[in-house]
C-alpha positions in Angstrom: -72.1 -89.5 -17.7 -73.5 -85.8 -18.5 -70.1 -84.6 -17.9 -68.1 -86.7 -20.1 -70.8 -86.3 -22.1 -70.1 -82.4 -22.5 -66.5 -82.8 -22.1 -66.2 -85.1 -25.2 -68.6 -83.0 -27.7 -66.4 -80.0 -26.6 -63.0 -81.6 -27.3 -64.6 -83.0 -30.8 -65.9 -79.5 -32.0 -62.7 -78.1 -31.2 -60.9 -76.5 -33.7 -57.9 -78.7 -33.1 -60.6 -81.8 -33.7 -60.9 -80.4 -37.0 -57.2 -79.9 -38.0 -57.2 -83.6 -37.0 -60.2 -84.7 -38.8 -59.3 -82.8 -42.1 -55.6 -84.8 -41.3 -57.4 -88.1 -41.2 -59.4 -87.4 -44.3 -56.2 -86.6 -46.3 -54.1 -90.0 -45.3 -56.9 -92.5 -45.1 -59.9 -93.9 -47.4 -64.0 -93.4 -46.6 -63.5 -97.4 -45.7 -60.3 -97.6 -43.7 -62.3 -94.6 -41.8 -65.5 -96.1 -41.1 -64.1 -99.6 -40.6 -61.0 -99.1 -39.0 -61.5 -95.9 -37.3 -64.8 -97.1 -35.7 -63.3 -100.2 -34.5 -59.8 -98.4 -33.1 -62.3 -96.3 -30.9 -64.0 -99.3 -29.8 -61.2 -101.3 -28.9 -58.9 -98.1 -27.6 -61.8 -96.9 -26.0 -62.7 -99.7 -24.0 -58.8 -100.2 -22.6 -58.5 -96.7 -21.9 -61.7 -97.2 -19.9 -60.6 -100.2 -18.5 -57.6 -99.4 -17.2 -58.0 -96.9 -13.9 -60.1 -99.9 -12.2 -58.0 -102.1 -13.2 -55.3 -100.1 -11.1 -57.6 -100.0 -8.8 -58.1 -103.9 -8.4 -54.7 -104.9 -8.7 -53.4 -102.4 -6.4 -56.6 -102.6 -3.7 -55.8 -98.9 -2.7 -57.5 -98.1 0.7 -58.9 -95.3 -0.2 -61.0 -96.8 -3.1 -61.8 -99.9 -1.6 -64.1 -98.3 0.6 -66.3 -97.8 -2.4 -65.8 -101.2 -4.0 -69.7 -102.6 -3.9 -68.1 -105.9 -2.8 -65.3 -105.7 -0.9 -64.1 -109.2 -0.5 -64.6 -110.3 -4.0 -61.8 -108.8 -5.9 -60.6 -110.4 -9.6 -57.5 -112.8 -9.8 -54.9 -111.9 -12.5 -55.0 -115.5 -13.6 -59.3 -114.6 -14.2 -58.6 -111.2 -16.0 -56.2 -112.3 -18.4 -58.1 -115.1 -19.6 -61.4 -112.1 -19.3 -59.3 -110.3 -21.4 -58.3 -112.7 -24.0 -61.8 -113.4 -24.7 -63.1 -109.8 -25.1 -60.4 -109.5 -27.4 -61.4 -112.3 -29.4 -65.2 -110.8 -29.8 -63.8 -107.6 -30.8 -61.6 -109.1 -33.5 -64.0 -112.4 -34.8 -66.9 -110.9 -33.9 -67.4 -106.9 -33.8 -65.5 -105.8 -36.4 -67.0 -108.5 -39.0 -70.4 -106.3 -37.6 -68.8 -103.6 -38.4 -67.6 -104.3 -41.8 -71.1 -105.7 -42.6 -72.9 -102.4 -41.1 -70.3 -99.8 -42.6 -72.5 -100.0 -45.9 -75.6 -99.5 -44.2 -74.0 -96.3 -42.2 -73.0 -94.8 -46.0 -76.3 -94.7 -47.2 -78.3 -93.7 -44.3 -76.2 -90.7 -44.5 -73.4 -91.3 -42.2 -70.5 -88.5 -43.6 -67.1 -87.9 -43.4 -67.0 -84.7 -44.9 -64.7 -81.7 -43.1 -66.8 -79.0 -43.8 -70.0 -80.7 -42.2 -68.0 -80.9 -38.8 -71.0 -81.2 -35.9 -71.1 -78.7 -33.3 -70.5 -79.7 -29.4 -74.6 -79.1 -29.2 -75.2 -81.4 -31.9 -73.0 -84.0 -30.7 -74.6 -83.7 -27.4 -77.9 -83.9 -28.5 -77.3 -86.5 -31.0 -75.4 -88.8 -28.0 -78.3 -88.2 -25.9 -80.6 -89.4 -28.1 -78.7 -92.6 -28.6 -78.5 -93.2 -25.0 -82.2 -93.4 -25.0 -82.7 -95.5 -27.8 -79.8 -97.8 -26.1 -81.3 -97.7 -22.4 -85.2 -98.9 -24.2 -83.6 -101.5 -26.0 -81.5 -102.5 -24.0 -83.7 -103.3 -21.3 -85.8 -105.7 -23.5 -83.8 -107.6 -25.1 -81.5 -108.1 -21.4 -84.9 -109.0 -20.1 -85.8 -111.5 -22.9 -82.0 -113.2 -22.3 -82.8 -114.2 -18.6 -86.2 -116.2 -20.1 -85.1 -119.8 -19.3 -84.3 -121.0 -22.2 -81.8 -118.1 -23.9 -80.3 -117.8 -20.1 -79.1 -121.3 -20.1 -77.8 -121.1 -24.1 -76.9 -117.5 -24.1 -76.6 -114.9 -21.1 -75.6 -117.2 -18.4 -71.9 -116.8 -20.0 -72.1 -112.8 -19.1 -73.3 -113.9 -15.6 -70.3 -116.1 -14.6 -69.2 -113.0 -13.1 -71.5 -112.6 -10.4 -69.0 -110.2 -8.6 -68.5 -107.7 -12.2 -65.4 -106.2 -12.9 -64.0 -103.5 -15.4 -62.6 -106.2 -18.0 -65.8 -108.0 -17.6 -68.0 -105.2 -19.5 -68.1 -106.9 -22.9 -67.6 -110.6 -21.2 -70.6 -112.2 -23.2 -71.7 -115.2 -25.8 -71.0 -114.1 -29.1 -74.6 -114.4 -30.0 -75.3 -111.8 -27.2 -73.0 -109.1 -28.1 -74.9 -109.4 -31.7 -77.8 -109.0 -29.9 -77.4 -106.3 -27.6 -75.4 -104.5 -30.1 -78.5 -104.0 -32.2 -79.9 -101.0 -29.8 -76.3 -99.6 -30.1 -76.2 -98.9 -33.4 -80.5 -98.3 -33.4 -79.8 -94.4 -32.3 -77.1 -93.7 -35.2 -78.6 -95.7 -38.0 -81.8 -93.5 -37.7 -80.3 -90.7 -37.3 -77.0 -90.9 -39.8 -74.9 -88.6 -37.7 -71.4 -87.4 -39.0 -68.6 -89.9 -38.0 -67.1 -88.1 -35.4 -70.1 -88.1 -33.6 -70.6 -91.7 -34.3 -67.1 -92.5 -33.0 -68.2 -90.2 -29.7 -70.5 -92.3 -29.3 -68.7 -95.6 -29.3 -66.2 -94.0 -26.5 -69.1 -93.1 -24.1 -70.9 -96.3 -24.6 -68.2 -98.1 -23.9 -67.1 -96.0 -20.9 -70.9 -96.4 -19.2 -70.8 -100.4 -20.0 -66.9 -100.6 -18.4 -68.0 -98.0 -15.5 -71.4 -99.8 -14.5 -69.4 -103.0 -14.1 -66.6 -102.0 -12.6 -67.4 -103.0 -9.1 -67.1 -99.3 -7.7 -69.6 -96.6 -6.9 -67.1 -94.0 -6.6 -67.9 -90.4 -5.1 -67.9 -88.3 -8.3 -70.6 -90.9 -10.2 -73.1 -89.6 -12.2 -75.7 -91.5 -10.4 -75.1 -89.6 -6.9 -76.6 -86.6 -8.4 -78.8 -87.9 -10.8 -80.8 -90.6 -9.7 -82.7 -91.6 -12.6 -78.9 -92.9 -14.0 -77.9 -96.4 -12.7 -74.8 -96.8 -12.4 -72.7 -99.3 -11.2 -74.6 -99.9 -7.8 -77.4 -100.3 -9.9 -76.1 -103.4 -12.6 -74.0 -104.7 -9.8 -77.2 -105.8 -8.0 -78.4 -107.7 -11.0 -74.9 -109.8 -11.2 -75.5 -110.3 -7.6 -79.2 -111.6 -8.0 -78.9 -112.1 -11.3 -82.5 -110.8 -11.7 -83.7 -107.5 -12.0 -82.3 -103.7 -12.9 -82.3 -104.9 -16.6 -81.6 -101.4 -17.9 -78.0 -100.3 -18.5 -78.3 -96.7 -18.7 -81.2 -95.4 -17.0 -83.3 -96.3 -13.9 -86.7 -94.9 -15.7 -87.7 -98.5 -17.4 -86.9 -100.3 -14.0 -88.7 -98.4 -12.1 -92.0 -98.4 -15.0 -92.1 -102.0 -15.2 -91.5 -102.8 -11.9 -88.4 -104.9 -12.2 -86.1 -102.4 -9.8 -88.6 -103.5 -6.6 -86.0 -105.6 -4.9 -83.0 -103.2 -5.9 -85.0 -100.3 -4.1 -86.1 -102.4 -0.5 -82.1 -103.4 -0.3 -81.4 -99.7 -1.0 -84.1 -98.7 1.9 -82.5 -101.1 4.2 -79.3 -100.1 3.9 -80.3 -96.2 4.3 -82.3 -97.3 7.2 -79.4 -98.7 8.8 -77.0 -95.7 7.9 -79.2 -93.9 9.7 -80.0 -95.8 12.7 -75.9 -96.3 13.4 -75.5 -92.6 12.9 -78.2 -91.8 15.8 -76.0 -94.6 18.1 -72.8 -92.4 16.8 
């Protein structure tokens, strides 16, 4: 995440990003911008995303299926289709109504269009940083309250007829749900009122950490090998799996605060342990 997280703010600040900007400014209204650009990225963004493990699924590769995190359970095309329609269907009847509704709110809390007011890689950076946290404590709360009895049963339980998670599956959800979790989303920005560009940055990565932490791979160049305090998809796939527990979507800090990453951590124990022990018989 830290990397595509430099490697976007550096391709927005570009100067090429601002011959397009000032391009997009010129053939399209402050509306058809906010509403329509904001929702392209989201919907282009998340089948862009999407689509390497998608390849990777339909193909079952050797190579990457030895870091599939579980390796008999792979998605029939019949079951991502349908996935597919539905997502589709939230981001037309629900997501962009939220948008429409919220694109008012974004003007007057100072979100801008304006060419000359461009942010820098380092303020996109920080900015998209910042948003990640808000997301992550959010997040974690309201995910939490959803597997309470009660808003399980009417609400999340439709995200968790998945319990083997795949790309397509990122956004699977009750419509009441994505209104809900899209609340910490939008938190970060709305207190901030960043420049559009950096608002439409922060759609992409969002999207990209959702799509990557159910994907059903822990591939060798994740974030989450290096840093340990991101989750990645190792990390969410337990909870589909148990369907309890690792509650956070971005980080592993409120997991590990509040205790609910305890059974997450003994399986991850057990499994080193085991590594280890069959490397000594090797």
């Amino acid at each position: 995440m830290i990397t595509e997280l430099a490697a976007v703010a550096l391709a927005a600040a570009s100067p090429w990003a601002r011959d397009w900007w000032v391009g997009l400014c010129e053939r399209y209204t402050e509306p058809q911008m906010v509403i329509g650009g904001t929702f392209v990225s989201l919907v282009v963004g998340y089948a862009l995303g999407c689509m390497p493990y998608v390849l990777l699924d339909w193909l079952r590769w050797p190579p990457a299926a030895a870091y599939k995190l579980q390796p008999s359970r792979y998605v029939s095309r019949r079951v991502a289709l349908h996935t597919s329609a539905y997502v589709l269907f939230l981001f037309v009847c629900v997501m962009l109504p939220l948008i429409v509704v919220g694109s008012g709110a974004l003007s007057l809390l100072g979100v801008t269009l304006d060419p000359d007011r461009l942010p820098s890689a380092g303020t996109i950076a920080v900015q998209t940083a910042y948003f990640f946290l808000v997301e992550d404590f959010g997040n974690y709360w309201l995910h939490r309250a959803l597997h309470t009895p009660w808003l399980y049963q009417a609400v999340h339980r439709v995200h968790h007829e998945h319990d083997a998670p795949f790309a397509l599956a990122a956004t699977y959800a009750h419509p009441v749900e994505v209104v809900v979790l899209g609340l910490p989303t939008f938190a970060g920005p709305l207190a901030v009122g960043p420049h559009l560009l950096t608002l439409w940055v922060w759609v992409l990565l969002r999207n990209y950490e959702a799509i990557d932490i159910h994907s059903g791979y822990e591939l060798p160049a994740a974030a989450n090998r290096v840093a340990g305090w991101i989750a990645g998809a190792a990390h969410h796939d337990y909870h589909h799996a148990h369907y309890s527990g690792n509650f956070a979507s971005v980080f592993t800090w409120c997991d590990r605060l509040y205790g609910t990453s305890i059974g997450f951590e003994a399986l991850q124990a057990r499994k080193a342990a085991a590594a280890a022990k069959q490397g000594k018989l090797a």
